[in-house]
C-alpha positions in Angstrom: 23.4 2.1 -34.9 26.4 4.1 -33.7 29.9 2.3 -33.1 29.1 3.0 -29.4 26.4 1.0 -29.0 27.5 -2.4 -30.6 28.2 -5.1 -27.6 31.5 -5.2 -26.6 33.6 -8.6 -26.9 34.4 -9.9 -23.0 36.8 -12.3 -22.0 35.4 -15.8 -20.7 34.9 -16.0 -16.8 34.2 -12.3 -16.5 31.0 -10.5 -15.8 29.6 -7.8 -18.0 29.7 -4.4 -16.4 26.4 -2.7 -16.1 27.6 0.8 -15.8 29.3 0.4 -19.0 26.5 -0.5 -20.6 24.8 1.6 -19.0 27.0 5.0 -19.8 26.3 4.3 -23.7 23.9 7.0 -24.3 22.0 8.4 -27.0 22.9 11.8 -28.6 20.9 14.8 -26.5 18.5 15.5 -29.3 17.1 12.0 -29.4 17.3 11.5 -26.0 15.6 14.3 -24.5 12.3 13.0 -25.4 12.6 9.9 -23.3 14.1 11.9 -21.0 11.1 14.4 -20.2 8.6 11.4 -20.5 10.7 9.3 -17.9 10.8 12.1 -15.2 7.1 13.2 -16.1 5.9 8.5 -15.6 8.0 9.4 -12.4 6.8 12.6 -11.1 2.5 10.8 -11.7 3.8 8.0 -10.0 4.9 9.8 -6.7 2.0 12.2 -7.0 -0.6 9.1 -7.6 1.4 7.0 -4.6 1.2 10.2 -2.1 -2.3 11.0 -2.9 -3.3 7.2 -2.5 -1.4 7.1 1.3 -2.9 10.4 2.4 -6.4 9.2 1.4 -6.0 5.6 3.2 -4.5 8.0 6.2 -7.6 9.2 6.3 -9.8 6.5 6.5 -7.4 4.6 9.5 -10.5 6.1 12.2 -12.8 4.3 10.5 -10.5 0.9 11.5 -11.1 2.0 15.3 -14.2 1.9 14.8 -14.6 -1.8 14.0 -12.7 -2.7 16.8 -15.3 -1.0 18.5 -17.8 -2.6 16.9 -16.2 -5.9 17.2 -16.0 -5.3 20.6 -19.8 -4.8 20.8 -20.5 -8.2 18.4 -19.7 -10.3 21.1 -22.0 -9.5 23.8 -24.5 -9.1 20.8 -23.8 -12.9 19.8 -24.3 -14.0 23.7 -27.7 -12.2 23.2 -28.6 -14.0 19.9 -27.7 -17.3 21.7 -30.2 -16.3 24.4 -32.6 -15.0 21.7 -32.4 -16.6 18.4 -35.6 -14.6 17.1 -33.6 -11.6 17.9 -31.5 -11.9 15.1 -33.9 -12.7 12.1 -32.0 -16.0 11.4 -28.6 -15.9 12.1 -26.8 -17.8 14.1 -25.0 -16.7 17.2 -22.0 -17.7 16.0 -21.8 -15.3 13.0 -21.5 -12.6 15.1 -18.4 -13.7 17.0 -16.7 -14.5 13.7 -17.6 -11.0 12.2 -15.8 -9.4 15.6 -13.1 -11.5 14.4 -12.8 -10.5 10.6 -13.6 -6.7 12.0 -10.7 -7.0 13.7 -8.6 -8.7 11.4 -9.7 -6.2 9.0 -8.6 -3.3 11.2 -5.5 -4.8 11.8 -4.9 -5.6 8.1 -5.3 -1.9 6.8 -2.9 -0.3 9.1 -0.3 -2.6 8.6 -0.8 -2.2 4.7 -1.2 1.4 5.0 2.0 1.4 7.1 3.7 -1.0 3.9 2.5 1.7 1.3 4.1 4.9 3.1 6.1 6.3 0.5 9.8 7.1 1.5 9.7 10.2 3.8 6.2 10.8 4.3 4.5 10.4 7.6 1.0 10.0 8.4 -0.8 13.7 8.0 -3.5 12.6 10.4 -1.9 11.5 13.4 -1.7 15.0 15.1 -5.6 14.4 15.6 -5.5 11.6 17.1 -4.4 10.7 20.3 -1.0 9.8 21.2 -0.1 6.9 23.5 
């Protein structure tokens, strides 16, 4: 251990500082190493988070297509009411609460896929999609 790493004595009432701490650095040779493997962790980590958002970009269609769907369950589940042999044994009421988790679902993935946008990056999809 070098004389520049030992803690330094503070005065009582005071807070460390971090940059200080912080500025204590190993010499280049040694540090280099951790260097390259901190900006290559780094570099996967964006790479891996940029892939991941442009693959859930392109599976957002497939969200407005349970609304649709959820949209068509409930006339389904007035049907099964009316005909309960029609749906092999389910009741009517499962199909209006699978509209509901369709839709919940839909809503759910664009508002995580909207929390995992990395900083800077906008959806690569929307251009085909129509703009309101």
């Amino acid at each position: 251990m070098t004389t520049d790493q030992f803690p330094l004595p503070r005065e009582t009432g005071t807070t460390p500082d971090v940059r200080l701490a912080a500025s204590r650095k190993l010499p280049l040779p040694l540090a280099l190493p951790f260097i390259v493997l901190e900006h290559i962790g780094r570099g996967a980590f964006y790479c891996v988070w940029y892939l991941a958002f442009y693959v859930l970009c392109m599976f957002r269609p497939f969200t407005g297509l349970m609304v649709l769907a959820a949209i068509v369950m409930v006339p389904l589940s007035l049907v099964v009411h009316a005909h309960p042999e029609a749906a092999n044994g389910m009741p009517f009421w499962f199909f209006g609460l699978m509209a509901i988790g369709l839709v919940a679902l839909a809503l759910a993935y664009a508002v995580f896929v909207d929390w995992l946008t990395p900083p800077g990056a906008t959806d690569p999809f929307k251009r085909y999609r129509k703009h309101h």
